[in-house]
N, C-alpha and C positions, 0 to 999 in steps of 0.2 A: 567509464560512464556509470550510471547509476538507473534499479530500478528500485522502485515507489510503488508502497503501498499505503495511500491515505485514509484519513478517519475522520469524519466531518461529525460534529456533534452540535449541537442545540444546546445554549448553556440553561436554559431555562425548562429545557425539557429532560437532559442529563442526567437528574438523579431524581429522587423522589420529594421532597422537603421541595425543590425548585418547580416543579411539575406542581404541586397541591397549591403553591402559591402563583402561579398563574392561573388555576381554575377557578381560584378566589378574584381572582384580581378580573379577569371574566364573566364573574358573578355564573360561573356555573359549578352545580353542586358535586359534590366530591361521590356521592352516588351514581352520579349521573357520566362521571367519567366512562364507564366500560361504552355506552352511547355514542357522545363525543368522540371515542378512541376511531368505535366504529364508522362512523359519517367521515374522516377524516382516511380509515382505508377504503372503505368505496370510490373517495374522491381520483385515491391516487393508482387503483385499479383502472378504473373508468379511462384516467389520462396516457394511462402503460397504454390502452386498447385504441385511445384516438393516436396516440403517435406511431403505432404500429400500423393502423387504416391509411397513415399519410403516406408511411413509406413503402404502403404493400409488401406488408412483413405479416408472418403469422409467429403468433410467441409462441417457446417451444419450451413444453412442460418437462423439468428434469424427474422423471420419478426413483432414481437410484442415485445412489450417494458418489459409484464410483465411475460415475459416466465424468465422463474427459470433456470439458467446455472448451479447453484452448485446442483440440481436434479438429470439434467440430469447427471451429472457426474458421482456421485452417483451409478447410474443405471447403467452405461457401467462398475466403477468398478466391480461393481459384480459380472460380468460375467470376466471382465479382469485379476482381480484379482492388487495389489500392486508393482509389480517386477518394477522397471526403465524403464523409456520410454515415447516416447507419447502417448497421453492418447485421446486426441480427437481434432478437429479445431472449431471453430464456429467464423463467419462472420455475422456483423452486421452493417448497417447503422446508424451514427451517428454522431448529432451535429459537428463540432468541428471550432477551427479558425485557422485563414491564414492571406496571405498579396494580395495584388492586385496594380498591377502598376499605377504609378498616375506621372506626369509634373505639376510641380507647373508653373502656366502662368508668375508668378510674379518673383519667383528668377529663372527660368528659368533650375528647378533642376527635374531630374526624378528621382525615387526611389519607394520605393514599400510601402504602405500602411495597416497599421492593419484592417481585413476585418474579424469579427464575423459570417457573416452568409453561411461559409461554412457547407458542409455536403461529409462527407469521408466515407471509406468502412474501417470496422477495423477488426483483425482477434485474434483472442483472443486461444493463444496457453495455450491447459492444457497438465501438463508433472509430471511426478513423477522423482524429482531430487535425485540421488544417497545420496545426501545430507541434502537438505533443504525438500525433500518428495514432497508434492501435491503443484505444483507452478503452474500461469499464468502468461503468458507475452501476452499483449493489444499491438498490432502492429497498430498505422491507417498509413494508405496510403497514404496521405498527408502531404505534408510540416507543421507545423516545426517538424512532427515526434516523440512528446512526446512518450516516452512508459511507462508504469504501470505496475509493476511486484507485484504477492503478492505469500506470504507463510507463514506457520504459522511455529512458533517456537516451539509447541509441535510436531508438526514431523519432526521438525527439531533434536529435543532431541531423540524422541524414535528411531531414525538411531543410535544416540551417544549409546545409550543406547543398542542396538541390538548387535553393534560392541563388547562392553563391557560384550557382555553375562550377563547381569542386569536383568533380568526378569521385566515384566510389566503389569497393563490393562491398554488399554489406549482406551474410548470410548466417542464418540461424543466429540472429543477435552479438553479430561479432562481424565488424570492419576486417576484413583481410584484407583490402589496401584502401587506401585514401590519396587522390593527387596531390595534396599538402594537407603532411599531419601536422606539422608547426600551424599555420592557422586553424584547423578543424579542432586543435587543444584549445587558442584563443575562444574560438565560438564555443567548448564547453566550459571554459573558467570562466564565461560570461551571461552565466544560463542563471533568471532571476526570480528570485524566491517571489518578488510582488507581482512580475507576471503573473507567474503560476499562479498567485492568491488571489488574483482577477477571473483567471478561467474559471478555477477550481468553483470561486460565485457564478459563472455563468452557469454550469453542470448543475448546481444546487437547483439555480432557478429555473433552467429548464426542466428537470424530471419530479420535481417537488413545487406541484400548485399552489400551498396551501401559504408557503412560505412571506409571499405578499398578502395574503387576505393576514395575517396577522404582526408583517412587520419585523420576521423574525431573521437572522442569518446565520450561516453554519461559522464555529470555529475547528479550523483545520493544524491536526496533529499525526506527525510521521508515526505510522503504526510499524510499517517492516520496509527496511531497508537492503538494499545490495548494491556496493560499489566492486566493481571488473575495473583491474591495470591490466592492459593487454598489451602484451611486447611481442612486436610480429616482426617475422625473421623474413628474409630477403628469401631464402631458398628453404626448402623443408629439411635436408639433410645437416643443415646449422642445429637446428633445434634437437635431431634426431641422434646428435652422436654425443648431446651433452644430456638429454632429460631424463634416460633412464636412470643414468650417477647422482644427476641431482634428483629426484625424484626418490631413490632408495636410500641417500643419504639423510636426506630431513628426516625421513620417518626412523630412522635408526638415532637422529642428533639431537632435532628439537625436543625439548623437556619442556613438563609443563612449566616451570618458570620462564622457559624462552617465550612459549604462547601469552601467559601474564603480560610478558614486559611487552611484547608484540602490541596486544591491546590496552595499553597502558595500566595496565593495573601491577598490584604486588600481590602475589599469591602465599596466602595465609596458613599456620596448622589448622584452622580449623575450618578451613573452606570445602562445604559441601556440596556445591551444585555440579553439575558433569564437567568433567573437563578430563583431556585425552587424546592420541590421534590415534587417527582412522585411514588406513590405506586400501583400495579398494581397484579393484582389474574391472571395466568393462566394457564391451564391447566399443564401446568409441578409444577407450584406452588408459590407461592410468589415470586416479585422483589420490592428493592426498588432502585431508578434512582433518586442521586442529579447531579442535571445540573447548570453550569454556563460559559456561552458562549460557546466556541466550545468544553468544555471537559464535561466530565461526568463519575461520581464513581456511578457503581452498586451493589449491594450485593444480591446474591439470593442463594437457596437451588438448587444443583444439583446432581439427583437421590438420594436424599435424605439422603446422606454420606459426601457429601462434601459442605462445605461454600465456596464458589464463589466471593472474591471485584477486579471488573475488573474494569479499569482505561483506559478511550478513551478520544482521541481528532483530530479533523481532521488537527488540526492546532498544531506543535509543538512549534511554537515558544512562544504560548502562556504561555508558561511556563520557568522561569529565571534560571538561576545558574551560580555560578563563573569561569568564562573565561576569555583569552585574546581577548580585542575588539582593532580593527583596524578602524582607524579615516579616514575620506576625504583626512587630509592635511598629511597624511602619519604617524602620532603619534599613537603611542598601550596602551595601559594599560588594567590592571587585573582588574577586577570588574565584581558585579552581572549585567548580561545583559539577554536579551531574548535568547534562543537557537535557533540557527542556523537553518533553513528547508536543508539548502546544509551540512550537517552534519555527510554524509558518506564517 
């Protein structure tokens, strides 16, 4: 199964040049931006604090960087329990960028400027979706308004699977058994991207008011990915008298040429980004981690039943496959190409 980490962006609010030409096309003045910016996060402050009053939630300020959010959550399910609904608010200060108005002296041209060293207020909604199960949506309050939605696709299935009266365990994000895996494979190779691209609009339009007073919608691109093959074993001691051998063999055999060809690439003299394994002991029990550049294949023992090779990358395009690619000068053709980040 896979988890998801999404990135909703505003194509007109995106970059700066597209931002300066909506303010125009607004007839408001490009000075007058840092106002505008403002009036639009009061909007979406004000909204974080009525939907919090509905659900008699109080938002909870993160002031330290290394405080644990999937903890806390953790702890309020257990008293919440699973049912649909919101689950908690947490607001945080953080980084982010923006634009800032600038008059070029020399063409004589105002427009607004790419500015990194902003810092926004961001509100991070956790919600159990009728559907997709434990999600967040990362709201900041600031112009250009990116949002980041995650959820994982094992609770996305054991919904599917609940519906279906399929029995299951399904703990710390891993099925240790299912009453039919042959169908519960069926309901995940049938899991659809334009659903998802349905929700994903309702998420927007719920925690972003502003989205209708101007007509606007989010376009959605896979930020970080992680697909888990899990081969679960009938008894523990199956698992146990072969993974210590294979487990210390990979890390003695595979070469980084075997991890290239693994993620389909072909490994170069002169390729410089990280690449390497990593074998590591701990306390839940053996992993081994081959890395090259932004992806990385793991293989570990989990509760001691199940073989674990999960498969992450922050970056999807890092990875090719055959598509239609669209040219500058308007020409298409089929061929291996990078995958898409706007791909949903």
């Amino acid at each position: 199964m896979i988890v998801f980490i999404i990135q909703g962006t505003l194509p007109s609010f995106c970059y700066a040049k597209g931002m300066t030409s909506f303010l125009y096309e607004k007839k408001i003045r490009i000075f007058d931006y840092p106002q505008f910016a403002q009036g639009l996060r009061d909007e979406l402050i004000a909204h974080a604090q009525k939907i919090a009053r509905e659900n008699n939630l109080k938002i909870e300020y993160i002031p330290k960087k290394n405080f644990r959010q999937e903890k806390r959550i953790a702890e309020i399910l257990k008293n919440r329990g699973n049912h649909p609904g919101l689950v908690h608010i947490f607001s945080v200060q953080e980084s982010c960028t923006s634009y800032k108005p600038w008059h070029d002296k020399n063409t004589h041209k105002t427009f607004l400027k790419y500015d990194p060293s902003e810092k926004c207020l961001r509100y991070y909604f956790y919600f159990i979706h009728e559907v997709l199960g434990l999600c967040y949506v990362r709201v900041p309050t600031w112009i250009p308004f990116r949002l980041q939605i995650y959820f994982n696709g094992h609770t996305w299935l054991a919904s599917q699977l609940q519906k279906q009266k399929i029995p299951y365990t399904l703990c710390d994000n891993a099925f240790l058994d299912i009453g039919d895996f042959q169908k519960a494979q069926e309901i995940a190779n049938g899991f659809s991207p334009e659903h998802l691209h349905t929700i994903l609009d309702e998420f927007s339009r719920q925690y972003c008011p502003f989205l209708k007073e101007f007509h606007l919608s989010y376009h959605w691109s896979v930020m970080q990915i992680e697909y888990a093959t899990d081969i679960v074993f009938r008894q523990q001691s199956y698992l146990q008298t072969m993974y210590d051998t294979l487990a210390r063999t990979a890390i003695h055999t595979v070469k980084p040429e075997n991890i290239a060809t693994f993620l389909g690439k072909k490994l170069h003299g002169n390729y410089q980004n990280d690449m390497g394994n990593r074998f590591n002991t701990r306390i839940e029990g053996t992993r081994i981690k081959h890395v090259m550049g932004p992806a990385s294949v793991k293989l570990y023992d989990k509760f001691g039943i199940m073989l674990r090779i999960e498969t992450t990358t922050y970056d999807v395009s890092f990875f090719e496959h055959y598509r239609k690619v669209e040219h500058r000068d308007g020409t298409r053709e089929t061929k291996v190409a990078h995958v898409k980040k706007r791909h949903l």
